[in-house]
PDB file of N, CA, C and O in Angstrom:
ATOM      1  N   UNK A   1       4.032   2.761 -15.465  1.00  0.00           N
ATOM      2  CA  UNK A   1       5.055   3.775 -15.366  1.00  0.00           C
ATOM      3  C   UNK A   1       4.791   4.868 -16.400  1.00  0.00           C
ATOM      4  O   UNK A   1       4.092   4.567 -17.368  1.00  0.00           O
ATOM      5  N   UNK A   2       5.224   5.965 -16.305  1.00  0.00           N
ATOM      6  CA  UNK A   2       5.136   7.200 -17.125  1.00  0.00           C
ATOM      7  C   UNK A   2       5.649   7.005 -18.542  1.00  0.00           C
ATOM      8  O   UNK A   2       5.026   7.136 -19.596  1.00  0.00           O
ATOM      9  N   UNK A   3       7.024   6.636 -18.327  1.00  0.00           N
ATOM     10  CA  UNK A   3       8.006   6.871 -19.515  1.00  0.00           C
ATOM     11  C   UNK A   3       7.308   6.080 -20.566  1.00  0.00           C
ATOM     12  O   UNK A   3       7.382   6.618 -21.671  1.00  0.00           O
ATOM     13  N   UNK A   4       6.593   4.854 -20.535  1.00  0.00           N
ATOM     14  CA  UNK A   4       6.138   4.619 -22.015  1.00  0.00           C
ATOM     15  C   UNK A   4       7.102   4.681 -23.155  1.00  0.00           C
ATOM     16  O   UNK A   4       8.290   4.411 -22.978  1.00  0.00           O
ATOM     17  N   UNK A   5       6.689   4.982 -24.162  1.00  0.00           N
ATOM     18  CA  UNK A   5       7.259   5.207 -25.510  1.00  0.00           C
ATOM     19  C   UNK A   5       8.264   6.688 -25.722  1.00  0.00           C
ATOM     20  O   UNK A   5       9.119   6.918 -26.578  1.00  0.00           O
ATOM     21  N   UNK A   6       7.883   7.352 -24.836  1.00  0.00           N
ATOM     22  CA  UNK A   6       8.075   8.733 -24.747  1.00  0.00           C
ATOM     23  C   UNK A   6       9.671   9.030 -24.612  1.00  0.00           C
ATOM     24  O   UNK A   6       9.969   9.441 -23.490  1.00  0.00           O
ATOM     25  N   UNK A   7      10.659   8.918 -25.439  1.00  0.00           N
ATOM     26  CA  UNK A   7      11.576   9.274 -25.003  1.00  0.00           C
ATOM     27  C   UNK A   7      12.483  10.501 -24.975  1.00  0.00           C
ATOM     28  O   UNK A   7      13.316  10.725 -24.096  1.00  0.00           O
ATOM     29  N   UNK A   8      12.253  11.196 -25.929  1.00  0.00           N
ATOM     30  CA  UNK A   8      11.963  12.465 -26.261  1.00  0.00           C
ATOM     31  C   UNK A   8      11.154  13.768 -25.179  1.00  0.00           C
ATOM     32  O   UNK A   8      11.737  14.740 -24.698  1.00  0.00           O
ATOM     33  N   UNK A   9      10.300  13.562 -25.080  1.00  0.00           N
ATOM     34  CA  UNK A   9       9.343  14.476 -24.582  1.00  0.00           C
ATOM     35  C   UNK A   9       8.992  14.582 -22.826  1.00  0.00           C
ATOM     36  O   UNK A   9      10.051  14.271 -22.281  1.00  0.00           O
ATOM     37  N   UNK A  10       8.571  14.707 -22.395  1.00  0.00           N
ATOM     38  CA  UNK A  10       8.330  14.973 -20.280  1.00  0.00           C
ATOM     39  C   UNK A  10       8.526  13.687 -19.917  1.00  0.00           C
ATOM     40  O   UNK A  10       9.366  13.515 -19.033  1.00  0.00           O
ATOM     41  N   UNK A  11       8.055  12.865 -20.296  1.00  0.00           N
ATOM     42  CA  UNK A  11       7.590  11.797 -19.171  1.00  0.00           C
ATOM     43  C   UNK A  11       8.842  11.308 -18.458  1.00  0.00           C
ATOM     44  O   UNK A  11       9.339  11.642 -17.382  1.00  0.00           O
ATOM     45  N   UNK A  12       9.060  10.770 -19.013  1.00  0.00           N
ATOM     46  CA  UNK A  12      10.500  10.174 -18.406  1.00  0.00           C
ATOM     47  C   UNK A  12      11.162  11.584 -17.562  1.00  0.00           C
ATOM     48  O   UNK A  12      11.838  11.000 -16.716  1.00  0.00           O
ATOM     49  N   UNK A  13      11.284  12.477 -17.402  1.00  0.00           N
ATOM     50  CA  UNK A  13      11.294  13.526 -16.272  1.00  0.00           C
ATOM     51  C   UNK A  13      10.725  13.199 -14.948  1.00  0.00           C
ATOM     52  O   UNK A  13      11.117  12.779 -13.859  1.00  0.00           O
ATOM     53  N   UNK A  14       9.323  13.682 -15.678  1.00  0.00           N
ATOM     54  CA  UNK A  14       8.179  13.660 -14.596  1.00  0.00           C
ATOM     55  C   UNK A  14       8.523  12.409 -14.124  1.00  0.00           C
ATOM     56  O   UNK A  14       8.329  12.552 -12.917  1.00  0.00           O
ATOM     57  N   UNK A  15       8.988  11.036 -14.319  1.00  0.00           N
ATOM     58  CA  UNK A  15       9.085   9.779 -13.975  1.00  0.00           C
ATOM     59  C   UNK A  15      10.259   9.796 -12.751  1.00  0.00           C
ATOM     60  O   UNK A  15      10.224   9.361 -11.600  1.00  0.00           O
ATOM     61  N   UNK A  16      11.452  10.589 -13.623  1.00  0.00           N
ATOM     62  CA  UNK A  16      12.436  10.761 -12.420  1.00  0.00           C
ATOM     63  C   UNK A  16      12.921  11.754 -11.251  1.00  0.00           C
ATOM     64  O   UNK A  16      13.841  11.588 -10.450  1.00  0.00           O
ATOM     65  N   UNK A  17      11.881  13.017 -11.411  1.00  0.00           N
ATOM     66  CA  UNK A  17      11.356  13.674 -10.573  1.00  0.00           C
ATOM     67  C   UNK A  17      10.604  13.413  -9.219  1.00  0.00           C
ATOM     68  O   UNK A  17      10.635  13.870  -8.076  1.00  0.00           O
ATOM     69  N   UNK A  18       9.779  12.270 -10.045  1.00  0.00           N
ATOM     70  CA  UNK A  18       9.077  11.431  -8.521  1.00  0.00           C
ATOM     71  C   UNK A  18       9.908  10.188  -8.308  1.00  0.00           C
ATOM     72  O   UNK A  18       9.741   9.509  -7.294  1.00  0.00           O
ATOM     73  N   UNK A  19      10.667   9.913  -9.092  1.00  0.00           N
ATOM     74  CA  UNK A  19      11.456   8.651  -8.181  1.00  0.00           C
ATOM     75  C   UNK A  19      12.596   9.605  -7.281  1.00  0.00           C
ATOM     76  O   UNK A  19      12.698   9.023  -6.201  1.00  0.00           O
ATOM     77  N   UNK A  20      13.454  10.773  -7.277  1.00  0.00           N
ATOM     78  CA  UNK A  20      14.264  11.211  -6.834  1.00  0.00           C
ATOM     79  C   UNK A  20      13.289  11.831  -5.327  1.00  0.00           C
ATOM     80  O   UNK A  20      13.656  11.755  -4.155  1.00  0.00           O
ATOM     81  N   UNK A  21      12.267  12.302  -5.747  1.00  0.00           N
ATOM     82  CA  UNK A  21      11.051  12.728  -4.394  1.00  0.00           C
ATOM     83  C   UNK A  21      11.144  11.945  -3.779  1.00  0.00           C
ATOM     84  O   UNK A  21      11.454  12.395  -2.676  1.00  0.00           O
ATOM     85  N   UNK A  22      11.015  10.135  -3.731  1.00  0.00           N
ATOM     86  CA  UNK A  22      10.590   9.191  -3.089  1.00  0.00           C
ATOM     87  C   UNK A  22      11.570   9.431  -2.347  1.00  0.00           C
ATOM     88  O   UNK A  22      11.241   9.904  -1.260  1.00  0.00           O
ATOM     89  N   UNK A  23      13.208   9.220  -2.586  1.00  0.00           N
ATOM     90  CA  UNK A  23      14.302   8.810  -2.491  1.00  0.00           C
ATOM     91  C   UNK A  23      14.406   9.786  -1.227  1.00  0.00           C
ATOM     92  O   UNK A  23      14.630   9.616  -0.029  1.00  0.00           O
ATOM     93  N   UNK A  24      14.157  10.824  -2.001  1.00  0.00           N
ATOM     94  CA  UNK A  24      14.581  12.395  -0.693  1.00  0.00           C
ATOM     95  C   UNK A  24      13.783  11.812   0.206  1.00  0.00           C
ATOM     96  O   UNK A  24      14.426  11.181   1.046  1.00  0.00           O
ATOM     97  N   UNK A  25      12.272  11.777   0.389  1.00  0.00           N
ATOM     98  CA  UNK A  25      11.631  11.653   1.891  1.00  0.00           C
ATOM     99  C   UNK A  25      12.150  10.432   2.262  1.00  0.00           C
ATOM    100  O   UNK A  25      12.612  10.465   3.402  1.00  0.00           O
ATOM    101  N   UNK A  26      12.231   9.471   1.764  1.00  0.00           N
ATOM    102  CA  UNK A  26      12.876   8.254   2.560  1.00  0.00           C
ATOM    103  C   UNK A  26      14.611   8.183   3.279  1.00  0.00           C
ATOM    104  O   UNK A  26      15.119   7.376   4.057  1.00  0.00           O
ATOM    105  N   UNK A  27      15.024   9.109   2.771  1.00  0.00           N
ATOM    106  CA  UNK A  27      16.497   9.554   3.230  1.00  0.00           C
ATOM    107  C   UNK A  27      16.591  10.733   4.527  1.00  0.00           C
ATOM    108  O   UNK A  27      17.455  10.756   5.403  1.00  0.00           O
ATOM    109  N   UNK A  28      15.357  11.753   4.348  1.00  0.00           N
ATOM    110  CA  UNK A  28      14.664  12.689   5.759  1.00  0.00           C
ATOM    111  C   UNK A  28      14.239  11.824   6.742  1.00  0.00           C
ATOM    112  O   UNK A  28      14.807  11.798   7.834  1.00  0.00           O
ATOM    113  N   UNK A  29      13.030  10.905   6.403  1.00  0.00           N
ATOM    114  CA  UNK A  29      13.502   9.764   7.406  1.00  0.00           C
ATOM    115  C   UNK A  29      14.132   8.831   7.741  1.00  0.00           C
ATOM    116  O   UNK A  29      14.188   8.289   8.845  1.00  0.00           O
ATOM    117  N   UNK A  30      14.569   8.629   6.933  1.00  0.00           N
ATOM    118  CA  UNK A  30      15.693   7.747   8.245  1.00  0.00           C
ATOM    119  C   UNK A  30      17.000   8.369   8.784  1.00  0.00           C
ATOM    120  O   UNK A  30      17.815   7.765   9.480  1.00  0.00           O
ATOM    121  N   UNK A  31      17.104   9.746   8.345  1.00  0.00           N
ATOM    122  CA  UNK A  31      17.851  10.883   9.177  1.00  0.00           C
ATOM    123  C   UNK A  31      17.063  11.422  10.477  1.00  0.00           C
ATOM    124  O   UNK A  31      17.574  11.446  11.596  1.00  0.00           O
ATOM    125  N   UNK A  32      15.650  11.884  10.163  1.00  0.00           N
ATOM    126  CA  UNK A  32      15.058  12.111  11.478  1.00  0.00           C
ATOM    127  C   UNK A  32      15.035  10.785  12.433  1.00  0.00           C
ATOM    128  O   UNK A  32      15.600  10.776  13.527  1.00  0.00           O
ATOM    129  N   UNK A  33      14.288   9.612  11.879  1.00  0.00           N
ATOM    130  CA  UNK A  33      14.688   8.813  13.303  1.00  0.00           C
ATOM    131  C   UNK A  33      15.744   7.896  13.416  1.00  0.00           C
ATOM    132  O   UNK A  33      15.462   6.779  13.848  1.00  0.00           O
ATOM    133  N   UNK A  34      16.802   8.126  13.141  1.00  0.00           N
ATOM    134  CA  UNK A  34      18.696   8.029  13.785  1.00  0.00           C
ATOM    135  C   UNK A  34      18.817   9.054  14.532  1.00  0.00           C
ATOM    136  O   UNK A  34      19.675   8.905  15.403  1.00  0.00           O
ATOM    137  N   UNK A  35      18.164  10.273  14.531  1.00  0.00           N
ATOM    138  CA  UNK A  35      18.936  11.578  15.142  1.00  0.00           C
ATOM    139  C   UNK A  35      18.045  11.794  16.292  1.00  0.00           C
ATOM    140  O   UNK A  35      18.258  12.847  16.893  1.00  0.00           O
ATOM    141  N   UNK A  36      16.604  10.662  16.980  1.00  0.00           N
ATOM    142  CA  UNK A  36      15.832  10.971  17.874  1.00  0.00           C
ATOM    143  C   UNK A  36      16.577  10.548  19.099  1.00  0.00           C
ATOM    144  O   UNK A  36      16.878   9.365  19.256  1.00  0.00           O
ATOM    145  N   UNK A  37      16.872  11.426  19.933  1.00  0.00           N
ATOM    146  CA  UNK A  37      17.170  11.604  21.188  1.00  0.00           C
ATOM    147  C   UNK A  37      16.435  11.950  22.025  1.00  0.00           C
ATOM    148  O   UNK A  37      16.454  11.439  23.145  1.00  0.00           O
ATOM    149  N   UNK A  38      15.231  13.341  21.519  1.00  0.00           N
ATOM    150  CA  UNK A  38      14.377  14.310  22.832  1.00  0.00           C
ATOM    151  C   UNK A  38      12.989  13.935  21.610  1.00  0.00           C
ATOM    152  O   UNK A  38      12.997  13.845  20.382  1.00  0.00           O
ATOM    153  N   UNK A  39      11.849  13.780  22.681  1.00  0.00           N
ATOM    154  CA  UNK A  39      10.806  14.139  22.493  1.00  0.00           C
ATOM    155  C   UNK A  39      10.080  15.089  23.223  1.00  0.00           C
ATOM    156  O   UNK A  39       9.502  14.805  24.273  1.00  0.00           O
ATOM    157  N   UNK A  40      10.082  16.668  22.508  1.00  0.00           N
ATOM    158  CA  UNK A  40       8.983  17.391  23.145  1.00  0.00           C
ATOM    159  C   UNK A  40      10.214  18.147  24.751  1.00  0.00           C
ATOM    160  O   UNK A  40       9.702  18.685  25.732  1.00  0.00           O
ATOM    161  N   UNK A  41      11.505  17.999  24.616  1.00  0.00           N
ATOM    162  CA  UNK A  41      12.440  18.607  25.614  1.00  0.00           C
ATOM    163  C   UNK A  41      12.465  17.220  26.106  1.00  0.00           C
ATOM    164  O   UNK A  41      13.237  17.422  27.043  1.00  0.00           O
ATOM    165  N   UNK A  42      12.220  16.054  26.173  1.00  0.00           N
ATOM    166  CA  UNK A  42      12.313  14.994  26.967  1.00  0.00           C
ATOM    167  C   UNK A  42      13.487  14.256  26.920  1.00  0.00           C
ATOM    168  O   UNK A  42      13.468  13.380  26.055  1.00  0.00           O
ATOM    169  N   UNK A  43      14.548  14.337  27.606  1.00  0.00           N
ATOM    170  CA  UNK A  43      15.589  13.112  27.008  1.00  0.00           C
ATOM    171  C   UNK A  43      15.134  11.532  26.969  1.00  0.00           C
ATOM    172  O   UNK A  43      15.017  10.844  27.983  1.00  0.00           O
ATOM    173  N   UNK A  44      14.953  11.181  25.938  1.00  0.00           N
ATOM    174  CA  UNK A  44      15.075   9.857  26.041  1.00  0.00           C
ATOM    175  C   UNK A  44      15.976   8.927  25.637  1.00  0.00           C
ATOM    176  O   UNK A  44      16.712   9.165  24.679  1.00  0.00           O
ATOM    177  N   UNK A  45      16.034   7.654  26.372  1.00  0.00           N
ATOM    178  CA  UNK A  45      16.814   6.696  25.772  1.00  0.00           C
ATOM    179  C   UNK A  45      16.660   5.728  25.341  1.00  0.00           C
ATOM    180  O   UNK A  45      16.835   4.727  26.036  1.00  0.00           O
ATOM    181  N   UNK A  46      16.156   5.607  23.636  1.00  0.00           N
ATOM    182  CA  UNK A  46      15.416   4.938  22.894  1.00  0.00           C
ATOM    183  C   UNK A  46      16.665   4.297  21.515  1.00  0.00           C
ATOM    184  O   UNK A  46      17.451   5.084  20.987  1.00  0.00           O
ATOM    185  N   UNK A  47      16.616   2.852  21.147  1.00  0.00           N
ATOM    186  CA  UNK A  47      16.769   2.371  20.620  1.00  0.00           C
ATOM    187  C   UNK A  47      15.952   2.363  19.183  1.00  0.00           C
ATOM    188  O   UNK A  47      14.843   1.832  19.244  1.00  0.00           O
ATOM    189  N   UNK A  48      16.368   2.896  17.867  1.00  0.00           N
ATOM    190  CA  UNK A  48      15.690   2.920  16.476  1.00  0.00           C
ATOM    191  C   UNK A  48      16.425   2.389  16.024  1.00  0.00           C
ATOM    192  O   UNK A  48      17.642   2.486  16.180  1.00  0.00           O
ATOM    193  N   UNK A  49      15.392   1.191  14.856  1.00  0.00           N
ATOM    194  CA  UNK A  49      16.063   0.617  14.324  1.00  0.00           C
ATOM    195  C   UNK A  49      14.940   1.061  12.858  1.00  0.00           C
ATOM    196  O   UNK A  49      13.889   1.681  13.018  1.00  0.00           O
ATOM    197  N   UNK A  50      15.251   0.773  12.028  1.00  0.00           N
ATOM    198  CA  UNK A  50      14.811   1.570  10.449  1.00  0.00           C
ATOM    199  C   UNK A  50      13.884   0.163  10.091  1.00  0.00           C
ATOM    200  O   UNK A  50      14.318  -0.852  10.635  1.00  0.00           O
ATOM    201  N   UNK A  51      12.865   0.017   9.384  1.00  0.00           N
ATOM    202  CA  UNK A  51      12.187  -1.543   9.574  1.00  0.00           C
ATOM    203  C   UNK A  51      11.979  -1.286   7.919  1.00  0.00           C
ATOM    204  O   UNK A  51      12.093  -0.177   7.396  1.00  0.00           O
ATOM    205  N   UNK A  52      11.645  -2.557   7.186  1.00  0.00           N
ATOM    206  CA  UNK A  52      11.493  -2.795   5.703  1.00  0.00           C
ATOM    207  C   UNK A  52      10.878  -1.617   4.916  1.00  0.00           C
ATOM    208  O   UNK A  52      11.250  -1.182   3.826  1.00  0.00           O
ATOM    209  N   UNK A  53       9.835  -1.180   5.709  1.00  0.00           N
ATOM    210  CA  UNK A  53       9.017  -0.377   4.769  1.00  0.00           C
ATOM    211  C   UNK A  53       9.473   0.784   4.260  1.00  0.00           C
ATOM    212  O   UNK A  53       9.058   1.358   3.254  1.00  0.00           O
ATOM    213  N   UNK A  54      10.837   1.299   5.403  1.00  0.00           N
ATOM    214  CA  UNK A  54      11.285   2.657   4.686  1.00  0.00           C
ATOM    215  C   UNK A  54      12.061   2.135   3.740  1.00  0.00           C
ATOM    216  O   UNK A  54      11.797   2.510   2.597  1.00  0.00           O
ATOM    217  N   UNK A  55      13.376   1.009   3.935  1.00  0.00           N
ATOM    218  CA  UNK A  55      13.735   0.614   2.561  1.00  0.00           C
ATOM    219  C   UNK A  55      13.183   0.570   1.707  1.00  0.00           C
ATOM    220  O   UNK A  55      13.466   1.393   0.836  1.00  0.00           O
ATOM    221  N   UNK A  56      12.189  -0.307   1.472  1.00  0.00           N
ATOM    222  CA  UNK A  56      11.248  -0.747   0.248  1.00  0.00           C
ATOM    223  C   UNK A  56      10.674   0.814  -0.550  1.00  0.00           C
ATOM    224  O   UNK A  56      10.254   1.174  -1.650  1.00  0.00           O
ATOM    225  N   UNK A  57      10.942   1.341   0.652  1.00  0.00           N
ATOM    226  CA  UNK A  57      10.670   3.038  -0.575  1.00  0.00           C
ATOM    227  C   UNK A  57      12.054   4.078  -0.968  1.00  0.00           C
ATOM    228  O   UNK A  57      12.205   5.048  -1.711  1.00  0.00           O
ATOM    229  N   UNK A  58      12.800   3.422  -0.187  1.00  0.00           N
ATOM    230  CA  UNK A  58      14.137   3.992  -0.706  1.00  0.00           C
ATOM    231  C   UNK A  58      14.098   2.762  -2.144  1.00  0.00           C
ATOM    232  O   UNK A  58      13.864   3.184  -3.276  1.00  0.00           O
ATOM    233  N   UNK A  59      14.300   1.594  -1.944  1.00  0.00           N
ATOM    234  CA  UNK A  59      14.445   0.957  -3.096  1.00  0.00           C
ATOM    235  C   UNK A  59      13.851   1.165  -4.347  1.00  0.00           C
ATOM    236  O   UNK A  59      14.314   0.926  -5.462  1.00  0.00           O
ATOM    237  N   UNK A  60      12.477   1.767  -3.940  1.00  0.00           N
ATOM    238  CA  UNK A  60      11.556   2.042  -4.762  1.00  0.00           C
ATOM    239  C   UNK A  60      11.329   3.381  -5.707  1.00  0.00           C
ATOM    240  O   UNK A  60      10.482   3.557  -6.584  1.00  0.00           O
ATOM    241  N   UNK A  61      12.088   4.028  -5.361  1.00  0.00           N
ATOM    242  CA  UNK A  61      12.571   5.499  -5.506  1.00  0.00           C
ATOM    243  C   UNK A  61      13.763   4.883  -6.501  1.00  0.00           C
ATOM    244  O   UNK A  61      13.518   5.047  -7.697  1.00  0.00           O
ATOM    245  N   UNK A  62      14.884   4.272  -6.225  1.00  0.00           N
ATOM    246  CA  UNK A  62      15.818   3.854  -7.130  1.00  0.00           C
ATOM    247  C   UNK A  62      15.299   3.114  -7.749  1.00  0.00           C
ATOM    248  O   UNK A  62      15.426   4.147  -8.407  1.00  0.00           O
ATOM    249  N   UNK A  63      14.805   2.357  -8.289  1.00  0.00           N
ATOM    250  CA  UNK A  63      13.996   1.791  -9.224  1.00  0.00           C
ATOM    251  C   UNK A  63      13.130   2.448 -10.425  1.00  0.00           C
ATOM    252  O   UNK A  63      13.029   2.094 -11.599  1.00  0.00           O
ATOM    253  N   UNK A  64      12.601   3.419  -9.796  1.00  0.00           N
ATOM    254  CA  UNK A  64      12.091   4.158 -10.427  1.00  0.00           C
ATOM    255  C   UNK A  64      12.799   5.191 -11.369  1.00  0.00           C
ATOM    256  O   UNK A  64      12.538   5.388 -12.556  1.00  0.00           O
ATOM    257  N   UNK A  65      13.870   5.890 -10.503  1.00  0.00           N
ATOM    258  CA  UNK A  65      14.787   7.201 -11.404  1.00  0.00           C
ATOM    259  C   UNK A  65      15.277   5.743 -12.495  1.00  0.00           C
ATOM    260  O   UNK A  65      14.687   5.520 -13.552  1.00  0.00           O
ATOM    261  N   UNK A  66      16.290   4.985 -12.046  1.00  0.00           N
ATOM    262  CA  UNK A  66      16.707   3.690 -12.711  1.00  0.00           C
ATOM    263  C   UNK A  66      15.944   3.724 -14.428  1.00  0.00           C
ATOM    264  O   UNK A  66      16.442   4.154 -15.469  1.00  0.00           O
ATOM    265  N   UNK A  67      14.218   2.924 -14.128  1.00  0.00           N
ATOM    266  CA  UNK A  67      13.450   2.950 -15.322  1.00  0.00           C
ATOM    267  C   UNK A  67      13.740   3.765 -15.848  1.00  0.00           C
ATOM    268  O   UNK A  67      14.222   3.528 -16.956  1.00  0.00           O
ATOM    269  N   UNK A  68      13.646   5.118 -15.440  1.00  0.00           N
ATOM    270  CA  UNK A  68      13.250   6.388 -16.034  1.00  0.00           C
ATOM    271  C   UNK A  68      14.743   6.714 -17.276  1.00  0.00           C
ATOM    272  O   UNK A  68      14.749   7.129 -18.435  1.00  0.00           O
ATOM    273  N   UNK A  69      15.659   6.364 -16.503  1.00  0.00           N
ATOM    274  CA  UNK A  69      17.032   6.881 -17.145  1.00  0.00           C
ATOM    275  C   UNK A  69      17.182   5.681 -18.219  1.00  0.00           C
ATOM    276  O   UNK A  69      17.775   5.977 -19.256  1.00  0.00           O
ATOM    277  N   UNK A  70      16.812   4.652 -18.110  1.00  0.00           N
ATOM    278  CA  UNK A  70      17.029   3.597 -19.201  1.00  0.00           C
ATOM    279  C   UNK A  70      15.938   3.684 -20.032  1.00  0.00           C
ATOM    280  O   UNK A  70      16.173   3.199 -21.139  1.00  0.00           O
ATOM    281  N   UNK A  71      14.584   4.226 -19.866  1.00  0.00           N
ATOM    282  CA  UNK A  71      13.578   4.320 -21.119  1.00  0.00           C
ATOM    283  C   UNK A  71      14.246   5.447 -21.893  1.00  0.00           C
ATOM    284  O   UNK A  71      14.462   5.455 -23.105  1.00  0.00           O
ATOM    285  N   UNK A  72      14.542   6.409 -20.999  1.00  0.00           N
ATOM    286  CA  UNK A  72      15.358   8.015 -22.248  1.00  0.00           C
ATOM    287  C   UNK A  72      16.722   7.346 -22.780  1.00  0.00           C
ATOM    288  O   UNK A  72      17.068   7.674 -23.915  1.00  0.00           O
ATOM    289  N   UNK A  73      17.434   6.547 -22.153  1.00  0.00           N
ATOM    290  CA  UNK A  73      19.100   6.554 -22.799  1.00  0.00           C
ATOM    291  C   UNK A  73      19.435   5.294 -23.634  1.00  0.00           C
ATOM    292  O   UNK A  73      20.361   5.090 -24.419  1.00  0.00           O
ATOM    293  N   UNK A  74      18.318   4.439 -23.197  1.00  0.00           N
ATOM    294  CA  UNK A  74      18.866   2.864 -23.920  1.00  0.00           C
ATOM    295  C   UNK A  74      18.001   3.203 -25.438  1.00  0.00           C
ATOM    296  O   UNK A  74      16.974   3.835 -25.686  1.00  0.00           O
ATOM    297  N   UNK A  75      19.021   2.410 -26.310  1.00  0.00           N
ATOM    298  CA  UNK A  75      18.323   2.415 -27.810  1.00  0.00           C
ATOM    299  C   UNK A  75      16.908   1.590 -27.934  1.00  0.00           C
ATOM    300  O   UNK A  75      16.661   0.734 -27.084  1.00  0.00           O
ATOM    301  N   UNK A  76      16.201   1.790 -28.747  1.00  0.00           N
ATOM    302  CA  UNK A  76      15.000   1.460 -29.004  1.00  0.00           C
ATOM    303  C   UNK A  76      15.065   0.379 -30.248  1.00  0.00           C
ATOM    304  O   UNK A  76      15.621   0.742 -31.285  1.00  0.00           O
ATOM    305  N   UNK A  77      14.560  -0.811 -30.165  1.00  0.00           N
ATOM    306  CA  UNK A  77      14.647  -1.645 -31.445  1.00  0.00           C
ATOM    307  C   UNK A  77      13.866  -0.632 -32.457  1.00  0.00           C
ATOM    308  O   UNK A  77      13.281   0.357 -32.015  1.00  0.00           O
ATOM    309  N   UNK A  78      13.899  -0.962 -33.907  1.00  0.00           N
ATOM    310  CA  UNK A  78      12.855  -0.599 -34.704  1.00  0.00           C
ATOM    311  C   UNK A  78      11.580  -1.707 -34.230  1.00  0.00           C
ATOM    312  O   UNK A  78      11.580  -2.728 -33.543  1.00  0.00           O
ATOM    313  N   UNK A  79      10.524  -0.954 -34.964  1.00  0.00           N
ATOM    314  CA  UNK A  79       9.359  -1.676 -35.071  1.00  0.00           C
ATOM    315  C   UNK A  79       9.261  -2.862 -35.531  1.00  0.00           C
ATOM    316  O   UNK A  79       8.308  -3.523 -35.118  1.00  0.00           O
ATOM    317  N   UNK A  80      10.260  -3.528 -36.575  1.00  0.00           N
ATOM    318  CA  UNK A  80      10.302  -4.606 -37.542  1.00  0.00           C
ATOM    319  C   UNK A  80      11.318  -5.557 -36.714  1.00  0.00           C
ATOM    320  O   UNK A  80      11.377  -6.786 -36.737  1.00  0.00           O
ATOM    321  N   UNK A  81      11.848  -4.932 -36.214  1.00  0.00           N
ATOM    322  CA  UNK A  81      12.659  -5.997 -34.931  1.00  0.00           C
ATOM    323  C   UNK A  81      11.668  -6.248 -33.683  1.00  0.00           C
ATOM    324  O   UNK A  81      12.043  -7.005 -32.788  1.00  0.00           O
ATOM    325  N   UNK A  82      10.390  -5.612 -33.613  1.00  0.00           N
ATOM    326  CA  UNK A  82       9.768  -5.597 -32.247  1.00  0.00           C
ATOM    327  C   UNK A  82       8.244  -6.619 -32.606  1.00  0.00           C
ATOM    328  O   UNK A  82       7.272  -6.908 -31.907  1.00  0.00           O
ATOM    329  N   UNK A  83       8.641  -6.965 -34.081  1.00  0.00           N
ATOM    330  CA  UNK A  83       7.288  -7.753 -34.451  1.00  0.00           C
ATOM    331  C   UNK A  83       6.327  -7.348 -34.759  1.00  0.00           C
ATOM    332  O   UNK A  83       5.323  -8.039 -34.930  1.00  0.00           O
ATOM    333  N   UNK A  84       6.403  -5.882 -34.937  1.00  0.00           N
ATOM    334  CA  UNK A  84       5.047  -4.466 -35.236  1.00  0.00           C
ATOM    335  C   UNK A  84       4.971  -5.045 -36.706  1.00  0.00           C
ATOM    336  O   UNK A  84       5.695  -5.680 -37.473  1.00  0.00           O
ATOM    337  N   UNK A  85       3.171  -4.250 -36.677  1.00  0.00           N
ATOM    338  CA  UNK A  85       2.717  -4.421 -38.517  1.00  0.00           C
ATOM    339  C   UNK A  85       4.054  -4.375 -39.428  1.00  0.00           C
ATOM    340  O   UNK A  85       5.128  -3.804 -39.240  1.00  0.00           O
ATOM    341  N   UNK A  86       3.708  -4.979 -40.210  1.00  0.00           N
ATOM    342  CA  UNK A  86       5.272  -4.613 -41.352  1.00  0.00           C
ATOM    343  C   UNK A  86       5.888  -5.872 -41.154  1.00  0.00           C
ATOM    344  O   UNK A  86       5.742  -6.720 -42.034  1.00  0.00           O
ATOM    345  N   UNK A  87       6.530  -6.125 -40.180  1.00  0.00           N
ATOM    346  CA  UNK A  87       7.394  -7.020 -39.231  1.00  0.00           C
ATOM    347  C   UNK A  87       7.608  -8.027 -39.474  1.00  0.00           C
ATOM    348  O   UNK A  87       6.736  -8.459 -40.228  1.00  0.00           O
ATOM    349  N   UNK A  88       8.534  -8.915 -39.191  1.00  0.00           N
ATOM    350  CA  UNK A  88       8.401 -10.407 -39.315  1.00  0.00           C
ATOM    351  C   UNK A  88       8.381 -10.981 -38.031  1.00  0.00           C
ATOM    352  O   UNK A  88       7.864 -12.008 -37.593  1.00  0.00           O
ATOM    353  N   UNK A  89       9.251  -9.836 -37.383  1.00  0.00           N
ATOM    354  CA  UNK A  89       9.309 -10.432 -35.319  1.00  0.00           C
ATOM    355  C   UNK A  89      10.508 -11.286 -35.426  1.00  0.00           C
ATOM    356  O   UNK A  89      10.482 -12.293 -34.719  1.00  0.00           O
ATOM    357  N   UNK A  90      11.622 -11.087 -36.203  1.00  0.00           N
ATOM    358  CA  UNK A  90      12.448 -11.738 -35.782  1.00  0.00           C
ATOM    359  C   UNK A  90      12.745 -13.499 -36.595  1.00  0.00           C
ATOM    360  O   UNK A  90      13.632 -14.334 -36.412  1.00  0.00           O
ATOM    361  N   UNK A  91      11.781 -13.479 -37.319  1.00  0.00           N
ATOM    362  CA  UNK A  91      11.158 -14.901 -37.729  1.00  0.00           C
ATOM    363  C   UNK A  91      11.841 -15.136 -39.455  1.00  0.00           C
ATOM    364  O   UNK A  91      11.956 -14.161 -40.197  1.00  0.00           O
ATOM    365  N   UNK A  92      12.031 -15.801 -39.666  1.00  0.00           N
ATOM    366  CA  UNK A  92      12.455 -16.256 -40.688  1.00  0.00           C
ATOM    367  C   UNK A  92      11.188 -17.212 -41.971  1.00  0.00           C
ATOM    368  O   UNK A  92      10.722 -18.342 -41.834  1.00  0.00           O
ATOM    369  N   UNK A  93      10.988 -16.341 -42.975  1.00  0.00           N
ATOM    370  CA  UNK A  93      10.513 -16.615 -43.609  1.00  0.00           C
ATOM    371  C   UNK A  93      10.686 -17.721 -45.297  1.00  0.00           C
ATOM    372  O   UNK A  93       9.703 -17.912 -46.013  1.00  0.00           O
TER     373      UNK A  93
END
């Protein structure tokens, strides 16, 4: 994922920029095929039903903005709570 360490600076944007992209085309389709009636002037009478894969990218799209908004808004341990050089990790000496 983008956001990394970065909480401050683009990434986490750029992160929820393309999860909100995903979200939009997966929401165009499954508006275009609910709304297929004519192909080409043709009336037809066709049964659509929406199958996993467009979910799994709608889901995937929310998942993504999701990460993105919790790497920028949730607090960050320090380093010495995260077990970094310095650190004890939590450990009792």
């Amino acid at each position: 994922m983008l956001t990394g360490r970065d909480r401050n600076g683009w990434r986490w944007i750029l992160t929820a920029a393309i999860g909100l992209t995903i979200i939009l085309i997966a929401v165009i389709d499954m508006i275009r095929l609910l709304r297929v009636d004519q192909l080409g002037g043709i009336e037809l009478d066709l049964s659509v039903e929406l199958g996993p894969g467009l979910w799994i990218t709608l889901l995937s799209g929310l998942f993504t903005v999701t990460g993105a908004l919790l790497a920028r808004f949730l607090p960050v341990r320090p380093r010495e709570a995260r077990g970094g050089p310095g650190g004890l990790g939590g450990r009792d000496s």
